[in-house]
N, C-alpha and C positions, 0 to 999 in steps of 0.2 A: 504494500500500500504506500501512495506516494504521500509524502510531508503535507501537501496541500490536506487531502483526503484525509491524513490523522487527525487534523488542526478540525476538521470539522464535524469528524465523528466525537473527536473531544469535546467542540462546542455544544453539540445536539448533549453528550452526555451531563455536560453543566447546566443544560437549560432544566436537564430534566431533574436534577438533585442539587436545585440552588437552592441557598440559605431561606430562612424566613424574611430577611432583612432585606434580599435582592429582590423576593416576588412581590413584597410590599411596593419598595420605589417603581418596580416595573409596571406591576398592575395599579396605583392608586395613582399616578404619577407621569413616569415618562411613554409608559403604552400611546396614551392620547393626549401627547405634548402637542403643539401646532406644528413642532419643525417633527420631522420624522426624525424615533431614537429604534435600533434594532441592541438586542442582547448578546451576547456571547458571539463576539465579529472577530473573526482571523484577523490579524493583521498583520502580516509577513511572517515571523516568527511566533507571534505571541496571541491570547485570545484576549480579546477585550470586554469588561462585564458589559458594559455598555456604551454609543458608537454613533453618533452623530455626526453622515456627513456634512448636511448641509451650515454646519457651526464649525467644522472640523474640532470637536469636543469630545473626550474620552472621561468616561466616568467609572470610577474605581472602588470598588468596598473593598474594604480590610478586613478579616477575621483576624481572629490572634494568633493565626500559623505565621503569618505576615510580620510578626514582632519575635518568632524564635530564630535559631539560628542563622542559617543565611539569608531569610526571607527579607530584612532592609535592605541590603546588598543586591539583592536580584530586582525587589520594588524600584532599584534606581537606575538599573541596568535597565531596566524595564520601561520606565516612565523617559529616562534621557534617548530609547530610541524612537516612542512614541513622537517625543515634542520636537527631537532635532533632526531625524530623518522621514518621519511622515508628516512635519510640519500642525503637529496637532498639539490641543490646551487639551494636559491633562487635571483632570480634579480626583483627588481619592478623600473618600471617607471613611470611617469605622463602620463595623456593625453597630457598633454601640452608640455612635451617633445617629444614626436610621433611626433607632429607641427612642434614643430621649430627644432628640431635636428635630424630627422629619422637616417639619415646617422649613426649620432653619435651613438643612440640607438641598428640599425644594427651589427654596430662593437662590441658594449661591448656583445653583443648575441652569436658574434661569437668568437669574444675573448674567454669568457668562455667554448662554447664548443671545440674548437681547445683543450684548457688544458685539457678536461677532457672526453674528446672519447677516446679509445683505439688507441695504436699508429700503428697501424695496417688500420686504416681508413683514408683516406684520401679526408680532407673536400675541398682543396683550388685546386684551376685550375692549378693557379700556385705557385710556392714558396713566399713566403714573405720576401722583397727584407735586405738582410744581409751585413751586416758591413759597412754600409753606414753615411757618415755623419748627424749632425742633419735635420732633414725633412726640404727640403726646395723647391721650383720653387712653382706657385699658391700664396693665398695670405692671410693674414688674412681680415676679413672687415674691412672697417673704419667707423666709426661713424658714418654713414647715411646708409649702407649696409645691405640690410635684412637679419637675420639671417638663413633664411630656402634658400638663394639664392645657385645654384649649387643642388637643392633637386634632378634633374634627374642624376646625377652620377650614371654611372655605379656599379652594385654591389659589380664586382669583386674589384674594387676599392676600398670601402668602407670595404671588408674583407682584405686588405691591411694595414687597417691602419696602422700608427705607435705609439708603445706607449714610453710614453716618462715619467721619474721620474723627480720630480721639487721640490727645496728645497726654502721655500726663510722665510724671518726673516728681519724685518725691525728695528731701534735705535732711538730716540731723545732723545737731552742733554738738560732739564729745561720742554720740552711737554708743552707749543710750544716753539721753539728753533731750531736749528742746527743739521737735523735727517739725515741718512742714509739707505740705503735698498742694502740687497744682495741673489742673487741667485744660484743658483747654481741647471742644468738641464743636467741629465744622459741619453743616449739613449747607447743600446750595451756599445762597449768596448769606447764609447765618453763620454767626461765630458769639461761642459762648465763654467764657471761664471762670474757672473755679478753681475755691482754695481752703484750705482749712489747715489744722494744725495741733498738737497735742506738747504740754508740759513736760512729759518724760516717755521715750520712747525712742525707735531705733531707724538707723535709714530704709531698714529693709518694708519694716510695717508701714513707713508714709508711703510708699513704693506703693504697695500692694495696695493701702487706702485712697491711693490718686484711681489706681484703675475701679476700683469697686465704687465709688463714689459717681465717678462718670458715668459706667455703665447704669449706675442708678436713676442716675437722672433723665434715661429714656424709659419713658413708660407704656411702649409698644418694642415688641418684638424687632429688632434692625439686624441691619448685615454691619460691622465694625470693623473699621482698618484701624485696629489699636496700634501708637507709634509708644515704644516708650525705651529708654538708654538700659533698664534695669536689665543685667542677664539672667539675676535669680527668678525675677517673672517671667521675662519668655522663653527662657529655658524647663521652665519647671510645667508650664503649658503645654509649650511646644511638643516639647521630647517626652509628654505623658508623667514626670515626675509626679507633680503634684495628685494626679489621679492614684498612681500607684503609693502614695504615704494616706491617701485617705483611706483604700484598700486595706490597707494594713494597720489600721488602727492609728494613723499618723505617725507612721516609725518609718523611716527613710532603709534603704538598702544595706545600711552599717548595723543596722538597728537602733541607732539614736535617734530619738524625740523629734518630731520635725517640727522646728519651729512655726509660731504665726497662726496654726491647725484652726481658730475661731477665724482670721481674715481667709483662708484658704477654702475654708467651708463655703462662704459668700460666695468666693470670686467663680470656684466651680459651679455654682447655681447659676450664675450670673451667664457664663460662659454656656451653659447650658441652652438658658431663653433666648440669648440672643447668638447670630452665627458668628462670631470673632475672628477675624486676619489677622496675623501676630506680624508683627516687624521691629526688629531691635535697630536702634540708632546710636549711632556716636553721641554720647554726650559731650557737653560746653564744647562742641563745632562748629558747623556752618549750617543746620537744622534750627534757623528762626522759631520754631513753634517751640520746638524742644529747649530752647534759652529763653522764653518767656516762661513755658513752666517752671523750671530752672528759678527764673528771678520771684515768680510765685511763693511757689514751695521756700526759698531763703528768706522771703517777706515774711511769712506766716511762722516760722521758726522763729524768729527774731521776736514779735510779741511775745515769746516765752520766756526773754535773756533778763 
């Protein structure tokens, strides 16, 4: 049997014994998207979960075989042939983001192909609503709210979203001592910021309290390009740390206590409701947004000296 002919006896056998998590997005979701999505598509070497050409967009679930042994290493063999030899945007999410945040996953699906179908198509029912204040009526959770609550929302809704840019950069003077956090959240032609501040306390906690406080402040579900210089936040995001110390009773890989476990609780809720972009920045550089936080967060320390 030839390589083409495996690739797609392979495919038909993935169709037939997918996840929970893939038959959901397929059947509730991209089945009857407006751009056509197909399932399990050869693509030279490799099969893809799902396969838009007319967006040239590849959509990926992870299981957690994908995080043992060589599965990160082949995900990027994988994903860097995708985007640099067949010219395509790939997106991968978790199973376990499917769970708890479909809506959210929905959006950043559609997000991508709104940018990058011809402007000539027209994917949305209705317009996406323009020049409007920061996102507000509805609500964020609170501490006890499940995060997958609100999962039957309508779709058109959900291709609604709003996305919103977040700047935030937290200060303390002595760590621990007299710290400060500031933010600063763009949506269109709006720009808002914010700042607060605590009597004794450490750099790392206004860190974490700039982005928790921002994402607070939206009170609908958004898509978020959070920018911030911290690497223990978007490192402990990014690279799933912080999921894994909650997992485990808040004990880090060494088995030592992982600090912050009350701020860290939040910001996973937080990260949850709404869909979050993580991007690390050079701090005191040439990142303007991020040297106004910066001068924030050192204002708001200072009332403490």
């Amino acid at each position: 049997m030839k390589n083409g002919e495996l690739l797609r006896t392979r495919a038909q056998a993935l169709r037939k014994n997918a996840a929970a998590e893939e038959n959901r997005l397929w059947y509730d979701f991209l089945r009857t998207y407006p751009v056509q999505f197909r399932r399990q598509v050869p693509l030279g070497r490799y099969i893809v979960d799902f396969f838009c050409a007319g967006a040239k967009l590849a959509v990926e679930l992870d299981g957690s075989q994908h995080y043992e042994g060589n599965g990160p290493e082949y995900d990027r063999e994988r994903t860097g042939y995708l985007e640099e030899d067949r010219g395509l945007l790939v997106l991968r999410f978790t199973n376990l983001e499917i769970r708890k945040n479909f809506e959210g996953v929905c959006a950043a699906i559609d997000r991508a192909a709104q940018e990058r179908v011809p402007s000539s198509v027209s994917l949305r029912l209705t317009a996406s609503p323009q020049g409007e204040a920061f996102p507000s009526g509805g609500r964020c959770p609170s501490a006890h709210t499940g995060a997958d609550e609100g999962a039957n929302t309508a779709h058109l809704e959900t291709r609604n979203m709003k996305t919103v840019t977040i700047y935030t950069d937290g200060a303390c003077s002595g760590n621990p001592g007299p710290g400060g956090w500031g933010a600063i959240l763009e949506y269109g032609q709006f720009r808002k910021e914010l700042s607060g501040g605590e009597a004794h306390t450490t750099n790392n906690r206004m860190e974490l309290t700039g982005v928790i406080r921002a994402l607070e402040a939206l009170k609908e579900p958004c898509i978020v390009e959070l920018w911030s210089d911290s690497k223990y936040v978007i490192d402990a995001l990014q690279k799933g740390w912080a999921k894994g110390w909650k997992a485990r009773g808040w004990v880090k890989g060494d088995k030592k206590p992982a600090l912050n476990p009350d701020l860290w609780e939040r910001l996973l809720e937080l990260c949850d409701y709404h869909t979050v972009r993580l991007h690390w920045v050079k701090g005191h550089a040439d990142n303007p947004n991020n040297n106004r936080c910066d001068e924030l967060a050192v204002a708001e320390s200072r009332k403490y000296k």
